[in-house]
C-alpha positions in Angstrom: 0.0 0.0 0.0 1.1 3.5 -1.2 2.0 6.1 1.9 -1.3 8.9 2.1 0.9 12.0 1.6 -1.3 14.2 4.5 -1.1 18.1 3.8 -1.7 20.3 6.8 -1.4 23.8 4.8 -1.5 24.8 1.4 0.1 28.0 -0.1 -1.8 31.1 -1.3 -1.4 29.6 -5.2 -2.9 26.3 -4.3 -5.8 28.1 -2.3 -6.7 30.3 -5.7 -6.2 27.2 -7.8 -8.6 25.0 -5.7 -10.7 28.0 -5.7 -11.0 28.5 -9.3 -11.4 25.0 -10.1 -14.9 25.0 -7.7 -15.8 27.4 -9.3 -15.7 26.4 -12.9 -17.5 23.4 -11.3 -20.3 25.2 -9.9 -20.4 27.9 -12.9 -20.8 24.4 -15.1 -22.9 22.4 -12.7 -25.9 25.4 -12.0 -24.8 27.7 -15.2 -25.3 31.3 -15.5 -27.6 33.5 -16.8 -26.3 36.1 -19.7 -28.5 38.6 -20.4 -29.2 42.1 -20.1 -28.8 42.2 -16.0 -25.3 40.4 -16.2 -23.3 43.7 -15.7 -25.6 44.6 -12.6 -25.3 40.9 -10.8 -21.5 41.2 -11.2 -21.6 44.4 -9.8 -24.2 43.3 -6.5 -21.7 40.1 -6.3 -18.5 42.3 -6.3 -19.9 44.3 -3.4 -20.9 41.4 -1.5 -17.6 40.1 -1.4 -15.9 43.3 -1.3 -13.9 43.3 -4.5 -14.1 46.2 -7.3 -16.3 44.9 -10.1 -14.3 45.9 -13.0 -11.6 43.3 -11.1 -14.2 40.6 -11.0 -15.3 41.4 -15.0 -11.6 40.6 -15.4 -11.5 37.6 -13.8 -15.0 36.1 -14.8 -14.3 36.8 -18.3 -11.6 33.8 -19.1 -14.0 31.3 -16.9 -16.9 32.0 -18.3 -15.3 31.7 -22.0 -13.8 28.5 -20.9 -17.0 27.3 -19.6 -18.8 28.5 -23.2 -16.4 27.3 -25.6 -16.2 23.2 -24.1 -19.8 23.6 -24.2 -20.0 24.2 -28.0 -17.2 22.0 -28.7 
């Protein structure tokens, strides 16, 4: 039998890349609504978690495209 390798912490990186990847999951898993209100939800969600929203356009932009373009593949 093969040692569990047990990891107590993580760094910063693996944090945001953990993060991101439950994200694209969820994104896929309950989708997201584009339409004419898109620009106004990112802005309420940017509040709520106290980021600016142009910074959260910037970083949805690259998932969502991901998400889109393997689901017309």
């Amino acid at each position: 039998m093969a040692e569990e390798k047990k990891v107590s912490e993580l760094s910063k990186e693996r944090q945001g890349e953990i993060a991101i990847l439950c994200l694209k999951h969820i994104l896929r898993k309950k989708g997201f609504l584009v339409n004419d209100q898109i620009k106004r939800e990112i802005g309420n969600q940017a509040k709520e978690i106290g980021v600016d929203p142009e910074e959260l356009k910037i970083f949805l932009r690259p998932l969502i495209q991901e998400i889109l373009n393997k689901a017309l593949e």
